[in-house]
C-alpha positions as CSV (number, residue, x, y, z in Angstrom):
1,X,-35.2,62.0,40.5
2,X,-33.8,65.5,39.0
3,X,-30.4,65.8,40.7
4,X,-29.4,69.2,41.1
5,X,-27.9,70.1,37.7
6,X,-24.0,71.6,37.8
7,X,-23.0,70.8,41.0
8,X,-24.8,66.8,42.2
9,X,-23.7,65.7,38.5
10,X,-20.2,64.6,38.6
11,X,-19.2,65.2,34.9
12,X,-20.2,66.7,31.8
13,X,-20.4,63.5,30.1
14,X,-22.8,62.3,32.7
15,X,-24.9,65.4,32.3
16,X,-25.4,65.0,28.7
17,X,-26.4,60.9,28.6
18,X,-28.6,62.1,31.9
19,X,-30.7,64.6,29.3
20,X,-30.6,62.2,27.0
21,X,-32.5,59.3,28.4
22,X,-35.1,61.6,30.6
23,X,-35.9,63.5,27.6
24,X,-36.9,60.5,25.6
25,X,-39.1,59.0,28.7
26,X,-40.1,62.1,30.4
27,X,-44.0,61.9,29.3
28,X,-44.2,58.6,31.1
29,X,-42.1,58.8,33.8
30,X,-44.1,59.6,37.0
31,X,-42.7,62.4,39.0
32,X,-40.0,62.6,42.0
33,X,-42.7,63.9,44.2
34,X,-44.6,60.6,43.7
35,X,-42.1,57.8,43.3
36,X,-40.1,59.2,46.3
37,X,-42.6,59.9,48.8
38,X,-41.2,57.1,51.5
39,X,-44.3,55.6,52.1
40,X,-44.4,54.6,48.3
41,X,-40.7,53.2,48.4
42,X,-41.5,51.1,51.7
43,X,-44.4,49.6,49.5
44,X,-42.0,48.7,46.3
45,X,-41.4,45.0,45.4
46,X,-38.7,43.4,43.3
47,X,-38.6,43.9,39.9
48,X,-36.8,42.1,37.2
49,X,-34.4,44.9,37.6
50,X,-33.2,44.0,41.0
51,X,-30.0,43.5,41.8
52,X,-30.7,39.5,42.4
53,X,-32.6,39.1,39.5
54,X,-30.1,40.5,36.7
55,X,-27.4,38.4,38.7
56,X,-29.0,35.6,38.3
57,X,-30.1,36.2,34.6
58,X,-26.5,36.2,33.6
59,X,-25.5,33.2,35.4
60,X,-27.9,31.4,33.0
61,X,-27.1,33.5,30.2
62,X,-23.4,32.9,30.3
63,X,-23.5,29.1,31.2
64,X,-21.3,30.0,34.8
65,X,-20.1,26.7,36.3
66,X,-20.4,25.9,39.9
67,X,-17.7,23.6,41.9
68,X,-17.6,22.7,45.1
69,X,-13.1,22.3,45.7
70,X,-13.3,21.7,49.2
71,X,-15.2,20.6,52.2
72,X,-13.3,19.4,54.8
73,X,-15.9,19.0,57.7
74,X,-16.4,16.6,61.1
75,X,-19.3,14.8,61.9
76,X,-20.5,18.3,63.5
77,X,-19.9,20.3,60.4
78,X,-17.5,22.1,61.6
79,X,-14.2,23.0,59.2
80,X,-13.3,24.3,55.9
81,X,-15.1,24.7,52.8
82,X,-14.7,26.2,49.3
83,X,-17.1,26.6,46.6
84,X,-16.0,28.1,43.5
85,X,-18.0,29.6,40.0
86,X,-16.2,29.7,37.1
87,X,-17.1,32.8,34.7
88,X,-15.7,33.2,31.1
89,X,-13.5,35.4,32.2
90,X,-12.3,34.6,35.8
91,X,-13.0,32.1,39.0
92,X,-14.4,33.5,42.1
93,X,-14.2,31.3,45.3
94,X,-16.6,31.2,49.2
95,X,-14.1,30.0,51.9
96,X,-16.6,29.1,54.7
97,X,-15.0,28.4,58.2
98,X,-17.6,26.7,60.4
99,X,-17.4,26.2,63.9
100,X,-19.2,25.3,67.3
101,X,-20.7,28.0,69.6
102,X,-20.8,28.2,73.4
103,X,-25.2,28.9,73.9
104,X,-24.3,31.2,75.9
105,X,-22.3,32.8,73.1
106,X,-24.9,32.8,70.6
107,X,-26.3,36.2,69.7
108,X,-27.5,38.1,66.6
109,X,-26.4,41.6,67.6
110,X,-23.6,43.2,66.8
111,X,-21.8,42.3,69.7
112,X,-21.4,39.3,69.0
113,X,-17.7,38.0,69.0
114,X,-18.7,34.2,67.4
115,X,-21.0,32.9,64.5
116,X,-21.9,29.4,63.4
117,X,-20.0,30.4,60.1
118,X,-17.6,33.4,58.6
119,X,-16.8,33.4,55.0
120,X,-15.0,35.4,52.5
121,X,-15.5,35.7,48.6
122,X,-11.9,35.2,47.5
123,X,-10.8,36.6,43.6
124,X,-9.9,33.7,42.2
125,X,-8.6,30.4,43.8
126,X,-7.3,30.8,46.8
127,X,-4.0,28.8,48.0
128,X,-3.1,27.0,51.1
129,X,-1.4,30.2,52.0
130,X,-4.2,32.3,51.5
131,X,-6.5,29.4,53.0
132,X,-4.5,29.5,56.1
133,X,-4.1,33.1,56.5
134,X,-7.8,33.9,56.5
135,X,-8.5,31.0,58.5
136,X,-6.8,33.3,61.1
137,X,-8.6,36.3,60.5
138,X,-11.7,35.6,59.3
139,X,-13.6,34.4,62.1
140,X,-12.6,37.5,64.1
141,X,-13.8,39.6,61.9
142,X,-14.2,42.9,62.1
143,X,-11.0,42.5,64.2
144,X,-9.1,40.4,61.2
145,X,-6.5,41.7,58.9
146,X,-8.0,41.4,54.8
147,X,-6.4,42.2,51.7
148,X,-7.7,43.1,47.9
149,X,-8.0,39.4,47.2
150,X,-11.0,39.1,49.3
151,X,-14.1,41.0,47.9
152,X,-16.6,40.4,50.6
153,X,-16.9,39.8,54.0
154,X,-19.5,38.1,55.9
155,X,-20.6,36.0,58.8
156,X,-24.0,33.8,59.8
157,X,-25.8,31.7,62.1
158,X,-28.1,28.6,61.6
159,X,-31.5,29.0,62.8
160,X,-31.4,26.3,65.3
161,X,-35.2,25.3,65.5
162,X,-35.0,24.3,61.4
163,X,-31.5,23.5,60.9
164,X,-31.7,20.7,63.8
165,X,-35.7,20.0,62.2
166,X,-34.3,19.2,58.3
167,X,-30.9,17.5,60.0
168,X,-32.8,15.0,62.0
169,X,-35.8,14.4,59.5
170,X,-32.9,13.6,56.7
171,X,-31.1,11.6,58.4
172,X,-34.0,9.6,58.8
173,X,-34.7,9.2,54.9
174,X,-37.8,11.5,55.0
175,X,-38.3,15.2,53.9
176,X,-38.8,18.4,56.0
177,X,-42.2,19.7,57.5
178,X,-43.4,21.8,54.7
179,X,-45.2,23.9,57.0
180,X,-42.4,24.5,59.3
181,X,-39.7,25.2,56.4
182,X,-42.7,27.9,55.1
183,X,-42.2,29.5,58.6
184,X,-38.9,30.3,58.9
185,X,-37.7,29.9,55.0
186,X,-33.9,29.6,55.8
187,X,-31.2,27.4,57.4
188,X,-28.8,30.3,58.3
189,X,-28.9,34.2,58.4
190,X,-26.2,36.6,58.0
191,X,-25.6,38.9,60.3
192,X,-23.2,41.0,58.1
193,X,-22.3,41.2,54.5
194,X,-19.1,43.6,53.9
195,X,-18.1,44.7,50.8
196,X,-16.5,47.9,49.0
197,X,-13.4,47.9,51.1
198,X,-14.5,47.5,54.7
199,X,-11.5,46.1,56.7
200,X,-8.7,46.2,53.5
201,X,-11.3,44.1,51.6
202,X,-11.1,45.3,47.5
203,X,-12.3,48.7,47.2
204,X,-14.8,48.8,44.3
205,X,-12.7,50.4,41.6
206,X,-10.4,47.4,41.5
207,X,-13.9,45.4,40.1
208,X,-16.1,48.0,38.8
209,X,-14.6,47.4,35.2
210,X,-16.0,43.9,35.2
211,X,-19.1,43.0,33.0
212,X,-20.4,40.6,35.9
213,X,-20.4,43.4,38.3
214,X,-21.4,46.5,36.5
215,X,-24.7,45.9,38.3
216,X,-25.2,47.0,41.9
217,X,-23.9,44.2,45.2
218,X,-23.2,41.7,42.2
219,X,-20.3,40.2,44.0
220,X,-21.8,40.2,47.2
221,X,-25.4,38.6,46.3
222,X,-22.7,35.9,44.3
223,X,-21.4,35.4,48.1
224,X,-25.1,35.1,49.3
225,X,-26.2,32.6,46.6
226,X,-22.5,30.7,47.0
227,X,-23.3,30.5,50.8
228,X,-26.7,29.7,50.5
229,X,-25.5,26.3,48.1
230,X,-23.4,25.6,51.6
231,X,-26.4,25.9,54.1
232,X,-27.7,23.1,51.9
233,X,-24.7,21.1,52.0
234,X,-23.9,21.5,55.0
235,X,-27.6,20.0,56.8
236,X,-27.3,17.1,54.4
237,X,-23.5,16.7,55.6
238,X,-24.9,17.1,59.3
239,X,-28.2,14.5,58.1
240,X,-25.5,11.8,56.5
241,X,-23.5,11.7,59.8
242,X,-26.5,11.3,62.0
243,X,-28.3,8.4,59.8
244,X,-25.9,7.0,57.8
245,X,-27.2,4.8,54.5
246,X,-30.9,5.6,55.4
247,X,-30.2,9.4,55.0
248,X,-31.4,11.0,52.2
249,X,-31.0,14.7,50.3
250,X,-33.1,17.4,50.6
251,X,-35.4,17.1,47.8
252,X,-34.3,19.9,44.7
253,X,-37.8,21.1,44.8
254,X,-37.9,21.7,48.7
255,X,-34.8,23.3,48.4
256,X,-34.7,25.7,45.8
257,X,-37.3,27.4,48.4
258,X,-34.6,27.9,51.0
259,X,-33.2,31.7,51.0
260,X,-30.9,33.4,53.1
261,X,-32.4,34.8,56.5
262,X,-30.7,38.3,57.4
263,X,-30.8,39.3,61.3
264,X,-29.8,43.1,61.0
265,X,-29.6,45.5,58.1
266,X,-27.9,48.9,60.1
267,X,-25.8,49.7,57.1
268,X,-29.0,50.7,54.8
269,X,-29.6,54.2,56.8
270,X,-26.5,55.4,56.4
271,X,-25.8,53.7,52.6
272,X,-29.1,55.8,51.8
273,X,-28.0,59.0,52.9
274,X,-24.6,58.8,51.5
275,X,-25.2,57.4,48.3
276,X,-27.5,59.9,46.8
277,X,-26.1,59.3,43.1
278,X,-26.6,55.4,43.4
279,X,-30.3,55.5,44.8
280,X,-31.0,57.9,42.0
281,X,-30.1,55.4,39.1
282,X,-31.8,52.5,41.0
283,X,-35.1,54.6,40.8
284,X,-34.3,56.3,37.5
285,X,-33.7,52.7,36.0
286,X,-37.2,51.3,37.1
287,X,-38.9,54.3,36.4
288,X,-37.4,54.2,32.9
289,X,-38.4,50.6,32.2
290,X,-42.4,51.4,33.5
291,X,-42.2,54.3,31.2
292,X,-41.2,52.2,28.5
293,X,-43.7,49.7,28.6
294,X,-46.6,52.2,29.6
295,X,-46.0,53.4,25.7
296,X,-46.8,50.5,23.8
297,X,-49.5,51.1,22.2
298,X,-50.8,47.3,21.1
299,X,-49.9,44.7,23.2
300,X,-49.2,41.4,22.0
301,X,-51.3,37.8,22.9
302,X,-47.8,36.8,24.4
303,X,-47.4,39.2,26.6
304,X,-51.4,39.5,27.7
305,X,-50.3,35.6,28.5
306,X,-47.0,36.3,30.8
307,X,-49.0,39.1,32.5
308,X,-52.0,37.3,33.2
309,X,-49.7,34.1,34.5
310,X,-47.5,36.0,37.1
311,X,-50.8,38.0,38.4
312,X,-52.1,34.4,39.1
313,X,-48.6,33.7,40.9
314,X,-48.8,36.9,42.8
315,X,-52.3,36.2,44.4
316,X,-50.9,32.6,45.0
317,X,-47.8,34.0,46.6
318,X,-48.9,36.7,48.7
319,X,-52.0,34.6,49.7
320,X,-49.4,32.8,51.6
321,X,-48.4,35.6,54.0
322,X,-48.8,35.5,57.5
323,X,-47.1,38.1,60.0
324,X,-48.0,39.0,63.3
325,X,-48.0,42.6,63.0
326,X,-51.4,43.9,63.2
327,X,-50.6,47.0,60.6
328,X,-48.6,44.7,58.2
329,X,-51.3,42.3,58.3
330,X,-54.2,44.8,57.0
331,X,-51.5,45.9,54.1
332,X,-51.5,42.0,52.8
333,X,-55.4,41.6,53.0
334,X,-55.5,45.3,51.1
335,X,-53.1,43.9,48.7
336,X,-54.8,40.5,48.4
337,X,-58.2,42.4,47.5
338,X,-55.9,45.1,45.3
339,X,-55.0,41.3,42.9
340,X,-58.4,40.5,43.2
341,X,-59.6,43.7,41.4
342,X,-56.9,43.5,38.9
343,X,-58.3,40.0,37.9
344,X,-61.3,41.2,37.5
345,X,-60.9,44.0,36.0
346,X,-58.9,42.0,33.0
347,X,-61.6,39.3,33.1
348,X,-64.0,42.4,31.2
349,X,-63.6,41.8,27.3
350,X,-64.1,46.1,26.9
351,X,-61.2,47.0,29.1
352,X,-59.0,45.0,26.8
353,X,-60.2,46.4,23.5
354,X,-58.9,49.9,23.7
355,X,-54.6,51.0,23.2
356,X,-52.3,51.7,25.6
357,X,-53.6,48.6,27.6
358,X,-50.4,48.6,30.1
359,X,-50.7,52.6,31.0
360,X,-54.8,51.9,32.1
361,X,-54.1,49.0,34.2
362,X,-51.6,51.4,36.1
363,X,-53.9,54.2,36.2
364,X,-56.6,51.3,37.3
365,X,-54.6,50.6,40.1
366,X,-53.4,54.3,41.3
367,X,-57.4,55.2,41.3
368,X,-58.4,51.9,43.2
369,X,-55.2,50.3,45.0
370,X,-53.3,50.5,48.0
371,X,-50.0,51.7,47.9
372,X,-48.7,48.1,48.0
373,X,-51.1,47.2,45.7
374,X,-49.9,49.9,43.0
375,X,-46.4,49.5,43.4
376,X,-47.0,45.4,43.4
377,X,-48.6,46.5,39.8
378,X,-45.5,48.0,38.8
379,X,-43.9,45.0,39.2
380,X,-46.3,42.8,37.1
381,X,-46.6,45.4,34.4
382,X,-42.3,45.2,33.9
383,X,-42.0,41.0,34.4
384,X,-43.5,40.1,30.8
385,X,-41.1,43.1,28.3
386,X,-37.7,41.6,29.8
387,X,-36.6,42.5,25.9
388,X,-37.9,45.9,26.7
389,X,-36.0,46.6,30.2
390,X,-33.6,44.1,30.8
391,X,-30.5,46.6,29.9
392,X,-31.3,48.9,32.1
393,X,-30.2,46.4,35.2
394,X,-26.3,47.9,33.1
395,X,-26.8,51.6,34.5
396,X,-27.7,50.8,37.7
397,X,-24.3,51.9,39.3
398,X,-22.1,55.3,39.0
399,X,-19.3,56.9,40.1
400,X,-19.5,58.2,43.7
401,X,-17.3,61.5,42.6
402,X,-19.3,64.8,42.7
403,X,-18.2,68.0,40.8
404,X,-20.2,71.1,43.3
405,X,-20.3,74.2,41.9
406,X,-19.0,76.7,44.4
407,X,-20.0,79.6,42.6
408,X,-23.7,78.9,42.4
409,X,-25.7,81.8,44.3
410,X,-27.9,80.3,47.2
411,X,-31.0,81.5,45.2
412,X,-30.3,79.5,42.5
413,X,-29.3,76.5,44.7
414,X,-32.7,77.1,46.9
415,X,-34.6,77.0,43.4
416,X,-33.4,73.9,42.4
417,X,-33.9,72.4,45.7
418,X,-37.4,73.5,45.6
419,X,-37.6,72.0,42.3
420,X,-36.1,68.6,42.6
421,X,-36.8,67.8,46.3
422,X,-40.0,69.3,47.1
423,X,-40.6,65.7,48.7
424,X,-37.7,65.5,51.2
425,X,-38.8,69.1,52.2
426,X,-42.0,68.2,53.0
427,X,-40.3,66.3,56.2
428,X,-40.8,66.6,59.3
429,X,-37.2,67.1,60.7
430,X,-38.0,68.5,64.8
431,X,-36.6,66.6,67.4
432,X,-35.4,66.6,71.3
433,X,-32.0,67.1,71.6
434,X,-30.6,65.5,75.6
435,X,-27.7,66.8,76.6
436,X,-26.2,66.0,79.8
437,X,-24.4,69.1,81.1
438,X,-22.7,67.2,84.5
439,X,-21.9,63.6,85.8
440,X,-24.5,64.6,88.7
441,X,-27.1,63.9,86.0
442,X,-28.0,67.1,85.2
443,X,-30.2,67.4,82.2
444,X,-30.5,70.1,79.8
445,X,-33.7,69.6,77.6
446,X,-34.0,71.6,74.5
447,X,-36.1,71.6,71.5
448,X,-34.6,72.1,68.5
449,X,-35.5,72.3,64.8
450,X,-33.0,71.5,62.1
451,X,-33.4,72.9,58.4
C-alpha cells in the first residue's frame, strides 16, 4: 500500500496528494500486510469501484447512445458488422468480422491461427477504407498491421453447445433452457483483448486525457459490452434464418444474463508484476472507500435498507454456485454459512443500537468469516454510500513513469522495504532450476534460492 517514498513515487506532485489522502483515512484503512496477503486478494469480489461498474455508471449518467451502422451477414452469420456509441464528446465504433471455422481448426489456445470472430474498437467511424484495410488484418491478428485509430484488439469463439441450443430454440419461437444458459452463461468467449499499443494499436497517452477513460480498461470493457450486444445479435440473426416468421428474440430479461466467457487470461501475471503503481491505486482506492464508510458514525434507515437488500441478493446469488472443484466448492458453502451469520447477526435489535454500525459488521465478519466471506463483506458494506465512494473509481489510474533515487543508501532502501513489503517478503521464492548442459540430454539439477 506504502510505495517506497523518493524513488517508486514518480513526482513530487504525486507524493504530496499521496500524503494527503492516506493521512486523512489512515485510522481506518486496514494495513498492507493484511489487504495484500494473496490469499485475501484471490478472495476479493467486485465492488462498485470496479472497472465495469464505473463504466457502466457513466453510460447511464451521461445518456451514451448505442447504434448498430452495419451488419452485413449470410444466413451463417458470417460478414461484417459495426456497432457504434455515441458519447458527448466523440463516437467510438466495434467492427466485428465473423467467419466459418474448419473443426479441426477450432482451438482456445494461443495457437490458434482462426476464431469464430476478430474485432477492433475503432476511434470514431470508420470508412470504407479503414473498413477494408482491417478487414485484411484483423483476422490475422497478431500477425496484422494496426494503426492509432484502432484502440483495442480482440478475437472470440462461440461456445458451440449454447450458441447452436439458443439458435435452434429461437428459431422455433420458444426461449432458451434456463438451466443450460445458467451453465455456461455466455454465447462467445474472447480469447484475447489487446489494448495499450499492442501491434501499433493507440498507445494510452493518445486517450488517457479523456473523461470516459480516466478509469482503468474503460475502452476495452466498452469493446467487451459492444461485442457482447453482437453475440446477441448475431444468434437471433442465426435463429431468423433458420425459422423464418415463427422465430422470435431472445427475451430482454434472458438476455441481460448473458456475459462474455474468457478462455485464457496469460497477460494478468506479467500486468501484475509490471504495473506496481497501477495495482497500488486499484487497492488504495477500495481501501479508501471501506475506510470512509467504516467512519460514519449513525447510519441512516436508507442505507440499513440498501444493505439489508443486496445481502438478500448475495445469499440468492451465490446460492446459485456450482463448480466442480472440490476446494472451491467448500469456499462457496463457507461463504453461504458466512451470509447466513451476517443475517442473523442484523436480525438482533442490540447489535443495531450502538454507533459505528458499518465498522462492527466488518470486525463481525473478520472474527467469524472466511476469507471469502470477509472480503464478500467488503463489498456489501461499499454498495449502499455510492455518494460516499463513487469518485474514487477517478484515481484509479497513474502514470507508469518512475523517478528512483540513485543515491538512496541500501540501508535505507532495505528499511523501507521492510516497512512497506513485509508481505511479499514473507514468500516463499526457492525453486529448481533445469538446465540442460548437452543435446545428449545431459541434465544439470541445481537448487537455487532467489532473494
Amino acid at each position: 500500500m506504502n510505495f517506497l517514498k523518493g524513488h517508486l513515487d514518480h513526482s513530487k506532485k504525486m507524493k504530496k496528494s499521496f500524503s494527503k489522502s492516506v493521512s486523512v483515512v489512515a485510522e481506518n484503512m486496514r494495513s498492507p500486510e493484511k489487504v495484500m496477503c494473496l490469499s485475501r486478494m484471490g478472495s476479493s469480489f467486485q465492488t462498485r469501484l470496479s472497472f465495469m461498474r464505473s463504466l457502466t455508471r457513466r453510460i447511464s449518467r451521461e445518456k451514451w447512445e448505442f447504434e448498430k451502422l452495419r451488419f452485413d451477414l449470410d444466413e451463417n452469420g458470417y460478414g461484417t458488422s459495426i456497432f457504434a456509441v455515441h458519447l458527448p464528446e466523440r463516437t467510438y465504433s466495434l467492427i466485428v468480422f465473423t467467419n466459418y471455422i474448419d473443426p479441426e481448426m477450432r482451438t482456445d489456445r494461443v495457437v490458434a491461427e482462426v476464431w469464430d470472430a476478430t474485432f477492433n474498437l475503432f476511434d470514431g467511424i470508420p470508412s470504407e477504407k479503414d473498413i477494408k484495410r482491417l478487414a485484411d488484418n484483423t483476422p490475422k491478428q497478431e500477425a496484422g498491421r494496426f494503426s492509432p485509430s484502432e484502440l483495442v484488439l480482440g478475437r472470440a469463439n462461440k461456445s458451440i453447445r449454447l450458441f447452436e441450443h439458443v439458435a435452434s430454440r429461437l428459431s422455433e419461437g420458444k426461449q432458451p433452457d434456463l438451466e443450460i444458459l445458467a451453465d455456461v452463461g455466455y454465447l462467445m468467449r474472447t480469447t484475447a483483448v489487446y489494448g495499450s499499443g499492442k501491434f501499433g494499436c493507440a498507445d494510452r497517452e493518445k486517450i488517457s486525457r479523456r473523461p470516459e477513460t480516466r478509469g482503468a480498461f474503460q475502452v476495452e470493457l466498452l469493446t467487451v459490452y459492444l461485442f457482447r450486444w453482437f453475440t446477441i445479435e448475431l444468434v437471433e440473426h442465426v435463429a431468423k434464418q433458420l425459422g423464418g416468421e415463427k422465430s422470435v428474440s431472445l427475451n430482454p430479461e434472458i438476455s441481460k444474463y448473458l456475459g462474455v466467457g474468457n478462455a485464457t487470461g496469460l497477460g494478468m501475471a506479467p500486468f501484475l508484476f509490471k504495473h506496481p503503481l497501477l495495482i497500488h491505486n486499484w487497492v488504495l482506492a477500495r481501501e479508501k472507500a471501506l475506510s470512509r464508510v467504516l467512519a460514519i458514525e449513525s447510519y441512516s434507515k436508507e442505507s440499513f435498507s440498501l444493505f439489508s437488500k443486496y445481502l438478500f441478493r448475495a445469499i440468492q446469488h451465490i446460492a446459485e454456485w456450482s463448480v466442480e472443484d472440490k476446494v472451491q466448492t467448500n469456499r462457496i458453502l463457507k461463504t453461504r454459512n458466512d451470509l447466513k451469520q451476517l443475517s442473523d447477526w442484523l436480525a438482533v435489535e442490540k447489535n443495531l443500537e450502538q454507533p459505528f454500525l458499518w465498522e462492527r459488521v466488518l470486525r463481525f465478519a473478520e472474527r467469524n468469516f472466511s476469507l471469502e466471506g470477509q472480503e464478500l463483506t467488503v463489498s456489501l458494506l461499499l454498495e449502499p454510500h455510492g455518494e460516499l465512494v463513487d469518485d474514487l473509481a477517478d484515481d484509479m489510474q497513474t502514470s507508469e513513469f518512475l523517478e528512483l533515487d540513485p543515491s538512496m543508501k541500501l540501508a535505507q532502501l532495505n528499511k523501507l522495504l521492510q516497512k512497506s513489503f513485509s508481505w511479499a517478503l514473507e514468500i516463499e521464492f526457492s525453486i529448481i532450476l533445469i538446465v540442460c548442459l548437452t543435446p545428449s540430454e545431459l541434465h544439470f539439477c541445481s537448487k537455487v534460492r532467489l532473494g
